[in-house]
C-alpha positions in Angstrom: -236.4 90.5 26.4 -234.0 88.4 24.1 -233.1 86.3 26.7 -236.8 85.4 28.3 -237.7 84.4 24.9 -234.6 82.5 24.9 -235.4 80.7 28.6 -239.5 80.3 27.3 -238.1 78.2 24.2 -235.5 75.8 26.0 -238.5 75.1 28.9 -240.7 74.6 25.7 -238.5 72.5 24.7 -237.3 70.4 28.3 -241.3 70.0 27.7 -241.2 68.8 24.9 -238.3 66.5 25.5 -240.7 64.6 28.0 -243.4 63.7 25.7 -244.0 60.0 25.2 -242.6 59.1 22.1 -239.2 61.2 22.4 -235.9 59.2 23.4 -235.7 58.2 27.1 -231.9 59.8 27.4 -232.8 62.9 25.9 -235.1 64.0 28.9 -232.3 64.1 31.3 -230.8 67.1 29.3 -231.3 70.6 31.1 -231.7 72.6 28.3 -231.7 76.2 30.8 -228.6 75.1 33.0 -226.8 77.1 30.2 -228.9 80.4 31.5 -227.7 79.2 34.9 -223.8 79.1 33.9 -223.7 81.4 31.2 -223.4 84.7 32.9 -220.9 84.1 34.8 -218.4 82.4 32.6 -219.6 85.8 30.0 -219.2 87.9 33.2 -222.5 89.1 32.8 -224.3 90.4 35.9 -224.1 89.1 39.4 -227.3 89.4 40.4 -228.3 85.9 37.9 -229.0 83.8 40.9 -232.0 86.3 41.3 -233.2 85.2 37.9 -232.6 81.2 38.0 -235.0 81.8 41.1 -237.3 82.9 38.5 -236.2 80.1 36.0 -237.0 78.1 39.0 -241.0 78.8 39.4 -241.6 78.1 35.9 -240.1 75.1 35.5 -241.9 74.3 38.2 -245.2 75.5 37.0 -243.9 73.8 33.7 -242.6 70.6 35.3 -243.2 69.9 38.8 -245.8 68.2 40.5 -245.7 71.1 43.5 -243.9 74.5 43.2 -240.6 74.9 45.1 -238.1 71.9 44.3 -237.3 73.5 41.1 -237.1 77.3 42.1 -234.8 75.4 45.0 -232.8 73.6 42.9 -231.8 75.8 40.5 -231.2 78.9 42.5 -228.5 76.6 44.5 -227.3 75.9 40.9 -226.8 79.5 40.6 -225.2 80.4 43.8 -222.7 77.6 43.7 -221.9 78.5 40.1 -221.6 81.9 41.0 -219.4 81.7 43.9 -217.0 79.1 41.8 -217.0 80.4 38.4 -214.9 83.6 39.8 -212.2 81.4 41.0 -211.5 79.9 37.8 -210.1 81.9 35.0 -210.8 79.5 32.0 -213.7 80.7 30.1 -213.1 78.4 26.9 -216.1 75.2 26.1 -214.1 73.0 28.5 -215.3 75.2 31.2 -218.5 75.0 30.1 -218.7 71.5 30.0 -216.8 71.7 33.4 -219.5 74.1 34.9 -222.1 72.4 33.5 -221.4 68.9 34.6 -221.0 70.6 38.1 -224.5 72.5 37.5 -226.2 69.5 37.0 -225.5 67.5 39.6 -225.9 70.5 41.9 -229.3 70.4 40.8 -230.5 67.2 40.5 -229.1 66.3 44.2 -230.9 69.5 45.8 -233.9 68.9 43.8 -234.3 65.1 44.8 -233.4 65.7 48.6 -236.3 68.5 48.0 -238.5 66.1 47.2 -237.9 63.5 49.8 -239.7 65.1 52.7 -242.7 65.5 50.2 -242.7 61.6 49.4 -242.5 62.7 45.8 -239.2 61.5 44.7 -238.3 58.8 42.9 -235.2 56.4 43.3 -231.9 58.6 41.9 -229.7 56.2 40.6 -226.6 56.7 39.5 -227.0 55.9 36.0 -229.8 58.7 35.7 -227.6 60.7 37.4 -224.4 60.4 35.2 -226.5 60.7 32.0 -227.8 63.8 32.8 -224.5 64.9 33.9 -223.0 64.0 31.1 -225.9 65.1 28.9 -226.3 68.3 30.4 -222.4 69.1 30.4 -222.4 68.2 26.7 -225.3 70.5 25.6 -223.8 73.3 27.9 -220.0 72.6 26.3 -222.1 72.6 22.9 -223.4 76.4 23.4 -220.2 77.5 24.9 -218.3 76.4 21.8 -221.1 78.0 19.5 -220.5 81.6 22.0 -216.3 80.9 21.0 -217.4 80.8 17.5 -218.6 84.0 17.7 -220.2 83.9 13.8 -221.8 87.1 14.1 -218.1 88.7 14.1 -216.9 86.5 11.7 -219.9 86.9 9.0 -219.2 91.0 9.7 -215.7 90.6 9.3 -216.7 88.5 5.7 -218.8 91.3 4.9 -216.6 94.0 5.3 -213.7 92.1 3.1 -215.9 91.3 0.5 -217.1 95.4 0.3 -214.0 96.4 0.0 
């Protein structure tokens, strides 16, 4: 439940993101590609490509002209971090950033050669490209940095010595 509340705000917020007025950078950021890596660098469940299949249909109900590039797009995410994740045994933000950058672009080239037969897609250049590569590997390295953290353990552990 924690986590479909979690998915809901960051589409919210990729909405958001694309609303006139808000920086033109900022709406090449995948806020969910960290749903898409996260389980398997926290060697969560397997079965997570399932679910960015789900992720998928509502960002394209959210975001998408026509359903399916999305749910395409970020279920081929999913599989190829799934099947490359287990190969790597790094686990720190750097991976993160690493997975993320590789996320991305995963995405964004299925979702455009999705498009293409549909005569819906726009020109991918590679300066949109690299900034949402970058972006998106920035914001993933971001959260994985916030997981290393790991406040909730610390503030217990701060807790507990100041009880005592």
């Amino acid at each position: 439940m924690k986590t479909t509340l979690l998915v809901t705000a960051a589409l919210v917020a990729q909405l958001a993101l694309g609303l006139p007025g808000t920086a033109g950078r900022l709406t090449t950021i995948l806020l969910p590609m960290v749903f898409v890596i996260g389980p398997p660098l926290l060697r969560e469940e397997r079965r997570w490509p399932h679910y960015a299949f789900a992720l998928g249909l509502a960002w394209d109900l959210l975001l998408e002209p026509v359903v399916g590039p999305g749910t395409i797009a970020w279920s081929a995410s999913a599989v190829a971090i799934s099947l490359v994740v287990p190969l790597v045994a790094d686990r720190s933000p750097r991976a993160w950033v690493v997975f993320g950058a590789l996320a991305a672009a995963c995405f964004i080239l299925v979702r455009h050669l999705t498009l293409l037969p549909l005569g819906l897609a726009a020109d991918l250049t590679w300066a949109y490209l690299l900034s949402s590569v970058v972006l998106t590997s920035l914001w993933c390295g971001l959260v994985g940095w916030l997981i290393a953290l790991d406040l909730p353990s610390r503030w217990r552990s701060h807790r507990a010595r100041k009880l005592r």
